[in-house]
C-alpha positions as CSV (number, residue, x, y, z in Angstrom):
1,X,66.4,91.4,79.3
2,X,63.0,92.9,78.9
3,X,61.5,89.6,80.4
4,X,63.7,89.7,82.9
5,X,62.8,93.5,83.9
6,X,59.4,92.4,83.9
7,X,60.0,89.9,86.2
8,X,61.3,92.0,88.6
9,X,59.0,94.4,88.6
10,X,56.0,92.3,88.9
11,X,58.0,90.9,92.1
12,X,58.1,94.0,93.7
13,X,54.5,94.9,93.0
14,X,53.6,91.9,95.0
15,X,55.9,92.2,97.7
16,X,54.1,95.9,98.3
17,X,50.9,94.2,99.4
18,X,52.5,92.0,102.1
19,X,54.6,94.5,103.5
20,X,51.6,96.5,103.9
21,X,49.8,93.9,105.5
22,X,52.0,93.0,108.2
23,X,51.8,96.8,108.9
24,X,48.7,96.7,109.2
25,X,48.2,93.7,111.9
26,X,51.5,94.2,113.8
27,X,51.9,98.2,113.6
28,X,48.4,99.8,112.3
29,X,50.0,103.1,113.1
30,X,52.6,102.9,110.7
31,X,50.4,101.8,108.1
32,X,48.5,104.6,108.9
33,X,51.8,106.7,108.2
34,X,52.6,104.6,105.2
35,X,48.9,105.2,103.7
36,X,49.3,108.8,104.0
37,X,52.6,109.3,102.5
38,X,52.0,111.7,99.5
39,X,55.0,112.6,96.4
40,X,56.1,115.1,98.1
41,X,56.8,113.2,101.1
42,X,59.2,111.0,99.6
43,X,60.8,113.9,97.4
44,X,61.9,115.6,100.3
45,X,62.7,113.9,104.1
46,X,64.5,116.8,105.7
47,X,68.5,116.1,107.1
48,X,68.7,112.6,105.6
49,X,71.3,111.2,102.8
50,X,70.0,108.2,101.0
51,X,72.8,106.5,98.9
52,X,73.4,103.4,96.8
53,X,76.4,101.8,95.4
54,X,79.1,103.7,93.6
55,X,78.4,106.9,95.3
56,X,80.0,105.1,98.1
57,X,83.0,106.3,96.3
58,X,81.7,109.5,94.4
59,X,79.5,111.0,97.3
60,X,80.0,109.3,100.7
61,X,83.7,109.5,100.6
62,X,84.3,113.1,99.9
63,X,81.5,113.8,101.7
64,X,81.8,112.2,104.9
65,X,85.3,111.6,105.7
66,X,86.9,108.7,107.1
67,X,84.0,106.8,108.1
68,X,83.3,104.3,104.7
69,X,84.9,103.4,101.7
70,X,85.0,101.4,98.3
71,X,87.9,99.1,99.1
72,X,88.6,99.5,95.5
73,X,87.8,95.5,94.0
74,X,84.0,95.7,92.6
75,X,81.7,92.7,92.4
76,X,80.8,90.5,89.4
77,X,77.0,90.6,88.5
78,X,76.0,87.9,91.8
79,X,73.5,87.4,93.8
80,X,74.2,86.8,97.9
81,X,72.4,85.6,100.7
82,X,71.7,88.5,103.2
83,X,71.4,88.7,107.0
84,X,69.6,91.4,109.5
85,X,71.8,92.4,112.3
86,X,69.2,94.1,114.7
87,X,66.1,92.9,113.2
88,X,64.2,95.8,116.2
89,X,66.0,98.5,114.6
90,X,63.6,101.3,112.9
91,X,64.6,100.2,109.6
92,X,64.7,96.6,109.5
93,X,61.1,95.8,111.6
94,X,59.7,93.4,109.3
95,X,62.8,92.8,106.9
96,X,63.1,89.4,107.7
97,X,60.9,86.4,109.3
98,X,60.0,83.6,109.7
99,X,61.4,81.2,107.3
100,X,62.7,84.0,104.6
101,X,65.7,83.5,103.1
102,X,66.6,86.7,100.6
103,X,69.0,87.3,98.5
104,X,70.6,90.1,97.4
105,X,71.2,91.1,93.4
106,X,75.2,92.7,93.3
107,X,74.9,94.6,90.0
108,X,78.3,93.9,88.2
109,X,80.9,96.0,89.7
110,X,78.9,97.1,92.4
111,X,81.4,98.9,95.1
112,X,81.6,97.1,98.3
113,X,81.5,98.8,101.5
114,X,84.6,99.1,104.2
115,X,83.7,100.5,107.7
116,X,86.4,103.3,108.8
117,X,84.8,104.0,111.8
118,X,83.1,101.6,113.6
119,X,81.9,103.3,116.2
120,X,80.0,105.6,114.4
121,X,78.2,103.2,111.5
122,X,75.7,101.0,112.7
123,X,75.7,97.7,109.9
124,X,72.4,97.2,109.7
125,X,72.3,94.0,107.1
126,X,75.1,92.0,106.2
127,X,76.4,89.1,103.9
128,X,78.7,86.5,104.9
129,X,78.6,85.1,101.1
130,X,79.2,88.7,100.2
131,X,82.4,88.5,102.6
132,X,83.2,85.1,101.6
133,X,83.4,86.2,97.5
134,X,84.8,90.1,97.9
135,X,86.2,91.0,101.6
136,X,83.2,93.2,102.5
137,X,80.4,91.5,104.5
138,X,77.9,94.6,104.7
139,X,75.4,95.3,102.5
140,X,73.2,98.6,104.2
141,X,75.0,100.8,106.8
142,X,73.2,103.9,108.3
143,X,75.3,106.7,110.5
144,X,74.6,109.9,112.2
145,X,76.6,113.1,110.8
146,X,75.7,116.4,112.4
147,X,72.0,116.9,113.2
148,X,71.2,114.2,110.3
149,X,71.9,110.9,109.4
150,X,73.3,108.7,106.1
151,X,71.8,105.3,104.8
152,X,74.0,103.3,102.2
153,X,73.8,100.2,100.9
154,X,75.3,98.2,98.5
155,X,74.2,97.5,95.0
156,X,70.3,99.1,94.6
157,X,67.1,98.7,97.2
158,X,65.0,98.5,93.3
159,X,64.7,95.4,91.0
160,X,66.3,92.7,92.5
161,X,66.6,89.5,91.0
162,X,67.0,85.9,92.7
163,X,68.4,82.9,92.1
164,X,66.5,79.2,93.3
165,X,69.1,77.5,95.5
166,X,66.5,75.3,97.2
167,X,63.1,73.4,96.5
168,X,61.4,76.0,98.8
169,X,63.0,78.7,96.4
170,X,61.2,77.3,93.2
171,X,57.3,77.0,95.3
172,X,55.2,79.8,93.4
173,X,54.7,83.0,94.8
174,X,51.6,82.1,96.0
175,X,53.5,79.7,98.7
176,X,55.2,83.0,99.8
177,X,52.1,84.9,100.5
178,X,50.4,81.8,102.2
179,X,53.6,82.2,104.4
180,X,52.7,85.4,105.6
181,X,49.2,85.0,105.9
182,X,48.3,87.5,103.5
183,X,45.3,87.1,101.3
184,X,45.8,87.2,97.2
185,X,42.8,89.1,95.0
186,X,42.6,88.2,91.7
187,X,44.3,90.9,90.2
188,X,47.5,89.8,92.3
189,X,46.8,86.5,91.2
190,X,47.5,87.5,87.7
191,X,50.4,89.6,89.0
192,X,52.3,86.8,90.6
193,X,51.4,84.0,87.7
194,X,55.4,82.5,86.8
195,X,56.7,83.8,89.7
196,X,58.6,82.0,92.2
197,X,58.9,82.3,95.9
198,X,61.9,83.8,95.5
199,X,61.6,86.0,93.3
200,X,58.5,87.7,95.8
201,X,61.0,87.3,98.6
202,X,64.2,88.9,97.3
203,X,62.0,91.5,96.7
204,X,61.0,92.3,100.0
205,X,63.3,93.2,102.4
206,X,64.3,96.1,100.2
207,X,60.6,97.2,99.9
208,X,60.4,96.7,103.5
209,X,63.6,99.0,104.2
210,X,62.4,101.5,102.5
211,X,58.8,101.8,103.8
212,X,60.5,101.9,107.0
213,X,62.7,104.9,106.4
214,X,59.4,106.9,104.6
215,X,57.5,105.8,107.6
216,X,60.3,107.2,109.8
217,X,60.6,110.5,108.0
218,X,56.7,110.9,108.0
């Protein structure tokens, strides 16, 4: 389990670099953003809810009334294939590209998500495997409430794990970088040594999500 952590980890400590540099040569003023996000810029974004898994049922429920909810059958521990909806939305520039093809860890007995209202939530990435196993295609959903807004998702945006479904899948991480264009140090080097393409790229829409949404707020 420890190894496992560690691979994880180490994934999303390369995927942080790559993000950054597409930032950097498709939006350099959100990198700027990004580069001068301090601790107390992520501690506190002002008029935002940020929300994962079972407080779909514990938080967004009682909270937010008739607009989602746990439709009561959890997940096994799985992993999906994902899909971007509106891949020009604020929070999903740079989620997806290319050739990627991410997966998504489901955490056993994560809490699938059910859309009440449709016209308010916005499904911003979905999961026809997720659909296909457990009735619930979407996997992060973002609505307006009042003067703020709500972003859930299934599952966590941290640590995800892969699994390799195809030969690109099992190429070494370095193959995922060389994809993007981005250049590897040495120190990286070391990071990514046993990792697979995968594992980098699993890792990276969720890293990408979430600089989006600090970039946002900043």
């Amino acid at each position: 389990m420890q190894g496992e952590t560690d691979r994880r980890e180490r994934s999303y400590r390369a995927a942080a670099p790559i993000t950054r540099e597409q930032l950097r040569r498709d939006a350099p003023e959100k990198a700027r953003a990004l580069d001068q996000v301090e601790q107390s810029d992520v501690v506190v974004v002002g008029g935002s809810l940020f929300t994962t898994d079972w407080a779909l049922k514990h938080v967004v429920e009682p909270a937010f009334p008739g607009v989602l909810a746990f439709q009561k059958a959890p997940t096994r521990d799985d992993v999906v294939r994902i899909e971007v909806c509106d891949p020009n939305n604020i929070y999903l520039v740079g989620v997806l590209d290319g050739q990627d093809d991410p997966q998504w860890w489901l955490e056993g007995s994560s809490y699938p998500i059910t859309v009440l209202d449709a016209e308010r939530v916005r499904v911003l990435i979905t999961s026809r495997e997720l659909g296909e196993k457990y009735g619930g295609t979407p996997v992060a959903v973002w609505f307006r409430w009042g003067d703020g807004d709500v972003f859930h998702m299934i599952s966590h945006c941290y640590l995800q794990r892969t699994e390799l479904r195809t030969a690109r899948h099992r190429q070494g991480a370095t193959a995922y970088f060389a994809e993007k264009d981005v250049a590897l140090s040495a120190a990286m080097l070391r990071e990514v040594d046993g990792l697979s393409l995968a594992d980098v790229e699993s890792a990276k829409p969720s890293a990408a999500v979430m600089a989006n949404v600090i970039i946002e707020k900043k």
